[in-house]
Backbone atoms as SQL, in Angstrom:
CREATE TABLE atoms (id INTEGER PRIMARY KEY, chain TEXT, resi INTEGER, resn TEXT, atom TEXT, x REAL, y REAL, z REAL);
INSERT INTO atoms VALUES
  (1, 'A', 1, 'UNK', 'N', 2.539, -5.599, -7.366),
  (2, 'A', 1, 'UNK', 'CA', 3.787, -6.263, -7.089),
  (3, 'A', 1, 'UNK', 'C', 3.886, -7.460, -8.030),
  (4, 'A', 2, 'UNK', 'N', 4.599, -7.706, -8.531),
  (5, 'A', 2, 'UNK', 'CA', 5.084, -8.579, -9.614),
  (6, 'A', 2, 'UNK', 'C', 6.140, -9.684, -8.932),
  (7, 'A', 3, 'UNK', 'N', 6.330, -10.611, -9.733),
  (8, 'A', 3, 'UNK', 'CA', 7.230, -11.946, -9.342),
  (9, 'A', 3, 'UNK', 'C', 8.842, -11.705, -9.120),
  (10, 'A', 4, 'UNK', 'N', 9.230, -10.050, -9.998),
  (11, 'A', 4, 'UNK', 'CA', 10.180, -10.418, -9.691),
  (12, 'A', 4, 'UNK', 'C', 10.635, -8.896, -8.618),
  (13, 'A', 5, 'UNK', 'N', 9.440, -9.140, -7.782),
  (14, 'A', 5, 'UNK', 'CA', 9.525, -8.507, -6.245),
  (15, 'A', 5, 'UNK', 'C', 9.428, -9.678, -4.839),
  (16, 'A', 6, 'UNK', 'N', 9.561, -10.324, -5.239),
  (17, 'A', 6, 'UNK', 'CA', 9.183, -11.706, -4.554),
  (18, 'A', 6, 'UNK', 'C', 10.382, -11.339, -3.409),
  (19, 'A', 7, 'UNK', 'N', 11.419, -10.771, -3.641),
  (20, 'A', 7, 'UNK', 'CA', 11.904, -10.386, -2.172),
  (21, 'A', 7, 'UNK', 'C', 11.623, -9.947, -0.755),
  (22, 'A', 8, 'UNK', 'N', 10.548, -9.459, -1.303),
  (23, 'A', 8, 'UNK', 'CA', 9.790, -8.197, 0.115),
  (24, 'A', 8, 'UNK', 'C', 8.530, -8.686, -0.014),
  (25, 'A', 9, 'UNK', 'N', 8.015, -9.389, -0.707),
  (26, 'A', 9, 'UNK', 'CA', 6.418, -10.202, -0.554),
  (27, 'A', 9, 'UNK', 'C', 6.116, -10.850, 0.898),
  (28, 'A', 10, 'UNK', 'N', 7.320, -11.615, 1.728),
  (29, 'A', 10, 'UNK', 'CA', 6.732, -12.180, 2.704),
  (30, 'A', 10, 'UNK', 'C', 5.942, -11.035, 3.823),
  (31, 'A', 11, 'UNK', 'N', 6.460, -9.475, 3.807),
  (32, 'A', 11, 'UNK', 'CA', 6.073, -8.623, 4.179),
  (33, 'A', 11, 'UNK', 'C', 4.569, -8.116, 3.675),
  (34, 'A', 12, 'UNK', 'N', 4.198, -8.326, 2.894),
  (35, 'A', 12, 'UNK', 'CA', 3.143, -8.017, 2.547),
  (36, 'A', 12, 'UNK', 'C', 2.222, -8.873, 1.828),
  (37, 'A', 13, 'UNK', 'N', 2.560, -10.297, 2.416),
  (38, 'A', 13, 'UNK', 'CA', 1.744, -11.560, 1.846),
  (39, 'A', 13, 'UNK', 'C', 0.309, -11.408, 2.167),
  (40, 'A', 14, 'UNK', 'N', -0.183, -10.837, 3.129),
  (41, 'A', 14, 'UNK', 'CA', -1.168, -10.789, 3.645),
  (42, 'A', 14, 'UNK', 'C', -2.501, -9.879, 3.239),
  (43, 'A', 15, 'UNK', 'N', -1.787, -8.840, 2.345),
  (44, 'A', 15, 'UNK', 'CA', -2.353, -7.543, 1.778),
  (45, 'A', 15, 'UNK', 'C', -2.889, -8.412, 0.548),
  (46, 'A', 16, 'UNK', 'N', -3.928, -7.781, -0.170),
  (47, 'A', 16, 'UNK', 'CA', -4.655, -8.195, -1.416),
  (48, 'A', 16, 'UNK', 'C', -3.766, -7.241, -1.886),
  (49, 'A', 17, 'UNK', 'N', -4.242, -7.778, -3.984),
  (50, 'A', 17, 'UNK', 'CA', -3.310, -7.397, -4.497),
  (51, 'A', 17, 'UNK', 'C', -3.317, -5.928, -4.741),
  (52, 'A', 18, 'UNK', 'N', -4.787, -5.810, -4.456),
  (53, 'A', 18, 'UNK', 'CA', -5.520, -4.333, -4.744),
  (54, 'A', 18, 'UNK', 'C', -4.799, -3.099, -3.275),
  (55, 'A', 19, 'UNK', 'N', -4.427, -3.642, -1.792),
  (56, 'A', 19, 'UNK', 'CA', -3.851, -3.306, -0.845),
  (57, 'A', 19, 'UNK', 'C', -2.846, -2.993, -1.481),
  (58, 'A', 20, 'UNK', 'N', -1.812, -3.906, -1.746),
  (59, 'A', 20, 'UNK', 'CA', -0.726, -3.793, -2.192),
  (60, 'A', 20, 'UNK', 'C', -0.542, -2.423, -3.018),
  (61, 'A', 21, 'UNK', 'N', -1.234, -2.321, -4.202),
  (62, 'A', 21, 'UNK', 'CA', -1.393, -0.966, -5.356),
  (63, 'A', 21, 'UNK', 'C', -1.879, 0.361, -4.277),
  (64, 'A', 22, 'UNK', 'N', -2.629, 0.440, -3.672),
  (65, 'A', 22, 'UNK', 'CA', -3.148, 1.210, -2.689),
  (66, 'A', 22, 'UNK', 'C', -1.704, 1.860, -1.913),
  (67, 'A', 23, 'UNK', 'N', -0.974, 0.896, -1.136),
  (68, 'A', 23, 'UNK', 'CA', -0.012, 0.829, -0.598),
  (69, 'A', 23, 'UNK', 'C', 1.177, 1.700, -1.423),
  (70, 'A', 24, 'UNK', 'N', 1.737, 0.864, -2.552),
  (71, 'A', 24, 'UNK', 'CA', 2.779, 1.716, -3.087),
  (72, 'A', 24, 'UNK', 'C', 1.783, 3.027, -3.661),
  (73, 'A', 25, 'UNK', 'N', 0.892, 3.590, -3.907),
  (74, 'A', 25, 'UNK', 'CA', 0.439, 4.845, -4.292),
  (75, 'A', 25, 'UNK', 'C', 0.696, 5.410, -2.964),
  (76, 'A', 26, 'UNK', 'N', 0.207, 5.637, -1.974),
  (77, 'A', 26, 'UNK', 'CA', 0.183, 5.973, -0.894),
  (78, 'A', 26, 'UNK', 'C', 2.084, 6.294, -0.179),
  (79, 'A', 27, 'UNK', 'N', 2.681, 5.263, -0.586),
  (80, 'A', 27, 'UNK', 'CA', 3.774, 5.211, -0.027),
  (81, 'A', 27, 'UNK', 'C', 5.154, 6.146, -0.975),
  (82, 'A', 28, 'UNK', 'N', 3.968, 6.700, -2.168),
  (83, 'A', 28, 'UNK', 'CA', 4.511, 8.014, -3.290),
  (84, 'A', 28, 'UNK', 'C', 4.317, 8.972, -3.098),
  (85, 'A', 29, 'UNK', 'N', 3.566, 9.308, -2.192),
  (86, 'A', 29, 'UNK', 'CA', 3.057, 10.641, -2.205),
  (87, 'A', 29, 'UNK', 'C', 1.321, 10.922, -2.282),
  (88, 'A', 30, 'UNK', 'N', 1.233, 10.209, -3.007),
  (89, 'A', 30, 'UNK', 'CA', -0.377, 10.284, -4.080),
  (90, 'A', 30, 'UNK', 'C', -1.658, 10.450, -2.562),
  (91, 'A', 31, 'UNK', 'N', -2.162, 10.891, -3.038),
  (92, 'A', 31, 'UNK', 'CA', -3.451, 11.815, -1.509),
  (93, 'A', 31, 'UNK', 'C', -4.793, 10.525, -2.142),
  (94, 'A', 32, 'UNK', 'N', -5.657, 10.036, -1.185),
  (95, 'A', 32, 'UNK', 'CA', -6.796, 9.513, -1.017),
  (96, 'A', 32, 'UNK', 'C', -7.577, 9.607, -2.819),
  (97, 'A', 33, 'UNK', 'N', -7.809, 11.106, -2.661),
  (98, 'A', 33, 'UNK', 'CA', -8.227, 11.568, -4.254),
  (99, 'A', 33, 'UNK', 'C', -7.879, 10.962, -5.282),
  (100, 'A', 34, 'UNK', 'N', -6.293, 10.916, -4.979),
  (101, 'A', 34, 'UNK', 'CA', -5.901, 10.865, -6.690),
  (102, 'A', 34, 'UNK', 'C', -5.938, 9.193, -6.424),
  (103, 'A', 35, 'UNK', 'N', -5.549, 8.245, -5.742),
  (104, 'A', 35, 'UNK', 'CA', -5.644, 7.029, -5.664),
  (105, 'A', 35, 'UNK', 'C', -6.484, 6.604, -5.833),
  (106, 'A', 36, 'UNK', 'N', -7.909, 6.949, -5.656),
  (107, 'A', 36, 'UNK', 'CA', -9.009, 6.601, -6.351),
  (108, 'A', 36, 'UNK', 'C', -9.411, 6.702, -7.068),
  (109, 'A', 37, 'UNK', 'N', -8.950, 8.016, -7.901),
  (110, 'A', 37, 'UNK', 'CA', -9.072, 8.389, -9.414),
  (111, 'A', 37, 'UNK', 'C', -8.271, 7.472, -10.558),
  (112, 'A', 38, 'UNK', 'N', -7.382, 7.117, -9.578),
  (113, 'A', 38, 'UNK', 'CA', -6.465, 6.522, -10.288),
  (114, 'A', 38, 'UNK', 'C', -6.480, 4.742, -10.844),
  (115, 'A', 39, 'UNK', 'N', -7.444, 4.524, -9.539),
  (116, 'A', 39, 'UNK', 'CA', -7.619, 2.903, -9.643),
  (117, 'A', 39, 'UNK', 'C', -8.745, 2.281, -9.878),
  (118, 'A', 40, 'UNK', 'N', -9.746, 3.936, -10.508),
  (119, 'A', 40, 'UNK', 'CA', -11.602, 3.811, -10.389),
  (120, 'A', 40, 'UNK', 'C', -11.960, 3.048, -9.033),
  (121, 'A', 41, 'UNK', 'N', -11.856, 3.694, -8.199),
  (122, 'A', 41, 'UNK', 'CA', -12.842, 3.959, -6.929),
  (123, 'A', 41, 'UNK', 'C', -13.223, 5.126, -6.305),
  (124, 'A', 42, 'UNK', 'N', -14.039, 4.330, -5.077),
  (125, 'A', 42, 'UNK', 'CA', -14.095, 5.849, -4.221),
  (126, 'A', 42, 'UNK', 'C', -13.429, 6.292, -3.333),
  (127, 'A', 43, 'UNK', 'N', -13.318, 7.474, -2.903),
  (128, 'A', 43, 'UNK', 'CA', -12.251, 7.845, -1.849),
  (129, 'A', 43, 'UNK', 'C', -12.856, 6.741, -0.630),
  (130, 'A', 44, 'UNK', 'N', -14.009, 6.466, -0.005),
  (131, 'A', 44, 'UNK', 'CA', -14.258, 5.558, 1.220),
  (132, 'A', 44, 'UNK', 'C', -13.505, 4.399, 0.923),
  (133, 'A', 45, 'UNK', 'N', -13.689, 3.607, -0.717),
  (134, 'A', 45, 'UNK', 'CA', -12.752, 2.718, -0.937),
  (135, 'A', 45, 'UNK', 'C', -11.279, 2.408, -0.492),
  (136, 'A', 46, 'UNK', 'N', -10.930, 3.493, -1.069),
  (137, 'A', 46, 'UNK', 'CA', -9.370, 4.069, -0.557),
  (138, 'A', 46, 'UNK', 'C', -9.119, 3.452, 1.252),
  (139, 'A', 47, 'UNK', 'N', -9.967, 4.308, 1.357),
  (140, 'A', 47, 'UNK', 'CA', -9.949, 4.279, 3.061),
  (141, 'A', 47, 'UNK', 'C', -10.235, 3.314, 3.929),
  (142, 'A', 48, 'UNK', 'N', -11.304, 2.497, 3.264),
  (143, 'A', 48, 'UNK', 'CA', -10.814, 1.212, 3.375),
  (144, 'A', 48, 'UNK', 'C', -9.858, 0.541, 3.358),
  (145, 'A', 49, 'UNK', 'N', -9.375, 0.486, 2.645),
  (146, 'A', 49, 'UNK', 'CA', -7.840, -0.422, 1.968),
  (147, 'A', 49, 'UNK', 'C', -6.998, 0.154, 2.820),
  (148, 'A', 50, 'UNK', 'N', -7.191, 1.321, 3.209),
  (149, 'A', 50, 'UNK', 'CA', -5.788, 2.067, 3.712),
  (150, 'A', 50, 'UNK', 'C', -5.991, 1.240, 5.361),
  (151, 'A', 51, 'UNK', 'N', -7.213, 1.127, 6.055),
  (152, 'A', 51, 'UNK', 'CA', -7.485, 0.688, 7.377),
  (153, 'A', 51, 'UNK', 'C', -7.182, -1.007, 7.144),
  (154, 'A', 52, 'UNK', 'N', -7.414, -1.045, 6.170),
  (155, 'A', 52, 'UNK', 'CA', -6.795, -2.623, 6.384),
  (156, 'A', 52, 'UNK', 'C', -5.875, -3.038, 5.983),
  (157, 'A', 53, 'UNK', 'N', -4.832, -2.296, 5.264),
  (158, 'A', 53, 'UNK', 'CA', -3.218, -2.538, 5.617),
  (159, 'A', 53, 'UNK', 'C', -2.998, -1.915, 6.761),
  (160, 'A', 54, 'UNK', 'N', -3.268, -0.750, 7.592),
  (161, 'A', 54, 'UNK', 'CA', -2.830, -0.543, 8.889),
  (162, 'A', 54, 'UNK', 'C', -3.110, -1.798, 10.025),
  (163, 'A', 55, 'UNK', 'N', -4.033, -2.430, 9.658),
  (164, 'A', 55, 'UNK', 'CA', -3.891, -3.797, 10.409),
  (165, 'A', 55, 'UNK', 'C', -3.648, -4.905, 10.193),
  (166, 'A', 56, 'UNK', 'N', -2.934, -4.815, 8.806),
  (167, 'A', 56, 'UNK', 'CA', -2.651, -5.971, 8.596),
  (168, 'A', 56, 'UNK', 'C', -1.073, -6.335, 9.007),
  (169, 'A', 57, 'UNK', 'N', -0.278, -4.550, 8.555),
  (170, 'A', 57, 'UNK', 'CA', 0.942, -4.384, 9.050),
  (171, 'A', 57, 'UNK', 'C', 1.465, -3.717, 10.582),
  (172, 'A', 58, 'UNK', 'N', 0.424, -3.752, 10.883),
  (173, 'A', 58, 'UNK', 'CA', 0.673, -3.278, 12.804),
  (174, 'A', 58, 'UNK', 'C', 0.981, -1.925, 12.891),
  (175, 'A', 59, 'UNK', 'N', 0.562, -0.853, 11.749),
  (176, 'A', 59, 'UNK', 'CA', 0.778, -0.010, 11.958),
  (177, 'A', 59, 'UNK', 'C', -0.701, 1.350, 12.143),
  (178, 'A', 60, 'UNK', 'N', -0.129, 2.696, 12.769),
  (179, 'A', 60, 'UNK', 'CA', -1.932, 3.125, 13.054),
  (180, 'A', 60, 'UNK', 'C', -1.918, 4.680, 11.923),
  (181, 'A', 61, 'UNK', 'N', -0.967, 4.608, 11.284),
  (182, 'A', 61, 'UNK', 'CA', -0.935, 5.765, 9.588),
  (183, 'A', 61, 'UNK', 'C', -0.415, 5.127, 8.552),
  (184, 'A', 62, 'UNK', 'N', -0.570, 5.928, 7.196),
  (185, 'A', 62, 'UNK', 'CA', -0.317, 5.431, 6.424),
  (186, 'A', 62, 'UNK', 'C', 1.972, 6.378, 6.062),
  (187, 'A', 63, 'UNK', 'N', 2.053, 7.099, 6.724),
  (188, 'A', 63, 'UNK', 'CA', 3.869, 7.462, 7.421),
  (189, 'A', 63, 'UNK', 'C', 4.080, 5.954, 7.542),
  (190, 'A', 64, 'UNK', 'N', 3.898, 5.332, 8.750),
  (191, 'A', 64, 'UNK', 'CA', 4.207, 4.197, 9.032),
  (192, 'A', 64, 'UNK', 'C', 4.200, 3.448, 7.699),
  (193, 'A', 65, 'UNK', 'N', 3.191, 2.939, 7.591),
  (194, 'A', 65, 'UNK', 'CA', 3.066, 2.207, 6.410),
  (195, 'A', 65, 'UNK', 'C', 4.220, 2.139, 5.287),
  (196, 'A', 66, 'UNK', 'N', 4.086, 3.538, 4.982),
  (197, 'A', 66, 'UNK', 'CA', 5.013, 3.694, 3.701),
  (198, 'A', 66, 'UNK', 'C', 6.341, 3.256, 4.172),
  (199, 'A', 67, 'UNK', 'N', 6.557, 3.959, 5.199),
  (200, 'A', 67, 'UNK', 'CA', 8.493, 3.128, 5.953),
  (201, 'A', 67, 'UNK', 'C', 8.496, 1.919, 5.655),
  (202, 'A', 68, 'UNK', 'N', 7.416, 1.496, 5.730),
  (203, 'A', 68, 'UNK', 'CA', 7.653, 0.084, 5.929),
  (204, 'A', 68, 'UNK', 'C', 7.987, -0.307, 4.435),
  (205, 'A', 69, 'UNK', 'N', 6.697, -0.240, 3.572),
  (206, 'A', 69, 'UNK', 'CA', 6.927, -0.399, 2.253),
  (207, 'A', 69, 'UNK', 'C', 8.097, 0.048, 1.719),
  (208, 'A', 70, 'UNK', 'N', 8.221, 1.389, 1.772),
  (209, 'A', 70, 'UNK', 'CA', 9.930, 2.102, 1.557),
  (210, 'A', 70, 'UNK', 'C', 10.877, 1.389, 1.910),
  (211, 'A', 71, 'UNK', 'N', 11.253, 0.523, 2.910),
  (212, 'A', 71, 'UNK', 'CA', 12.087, 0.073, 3.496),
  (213, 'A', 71, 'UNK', 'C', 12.425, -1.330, 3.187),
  (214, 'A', 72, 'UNK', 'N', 11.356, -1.716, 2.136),
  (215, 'A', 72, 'UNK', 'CA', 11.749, -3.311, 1.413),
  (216, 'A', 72, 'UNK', 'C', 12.143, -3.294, 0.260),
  (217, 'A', 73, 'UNK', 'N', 13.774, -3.970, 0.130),
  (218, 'A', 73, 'UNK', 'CA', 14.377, -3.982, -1.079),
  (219, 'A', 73, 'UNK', 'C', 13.119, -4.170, -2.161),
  (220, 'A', 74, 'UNK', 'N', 13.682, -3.319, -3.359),
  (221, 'A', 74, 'UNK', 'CA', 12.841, -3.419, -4.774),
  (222, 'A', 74, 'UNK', 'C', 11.141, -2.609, -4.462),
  (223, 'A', 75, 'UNK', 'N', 11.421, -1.985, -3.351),
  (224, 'A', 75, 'UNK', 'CA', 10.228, -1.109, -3.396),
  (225, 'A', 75, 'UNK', 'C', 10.036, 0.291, -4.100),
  (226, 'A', 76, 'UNK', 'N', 10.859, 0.400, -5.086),
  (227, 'A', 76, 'UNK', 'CA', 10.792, 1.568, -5.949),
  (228, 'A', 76, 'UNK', 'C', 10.764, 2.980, -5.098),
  (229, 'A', 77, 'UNK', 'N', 11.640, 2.883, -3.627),
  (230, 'A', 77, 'UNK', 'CA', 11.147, 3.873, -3.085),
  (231, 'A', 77, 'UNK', 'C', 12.876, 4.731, -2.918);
């Protein structure tokens, strides 16, 4: 997320920046696999990140999640 997303940041102030990237992959389509291939990690990595935006945004999938992300102006969604 970049500065001039600063619209929809208060929503996801809380996420690292690495959450955040996790997040919009996830909220594309992109499966555990390729997100880790994609960002050099491991899939547990992934899954990590993915469990701690589900609590960071009150939600218990990454469906949820993405609405959410989807649903903030300038989210490329």
């Amino acid at each position: 997320m970049d500065a001039g997303t600063d619209a929809y940041r208060p929503v996801f102030a809380a996420l690292t920046e690495r959450e955040q990237e996790v997040l919009r992959r996830a909220a594309t389509g992109e499966t555990n696999m390729q997100i880790a291939a994609a960002l050099g990690v491991t899939i547990h990595a992934v899954k990590f990140h993915l469990g701690s935006i589900f609590r960071k945004l009150g939600v218990t999938n990454r469906t949820s999640a993405a609405a959410i992300f989807l649903a903030q102006p300038g989210s490329d969604g």
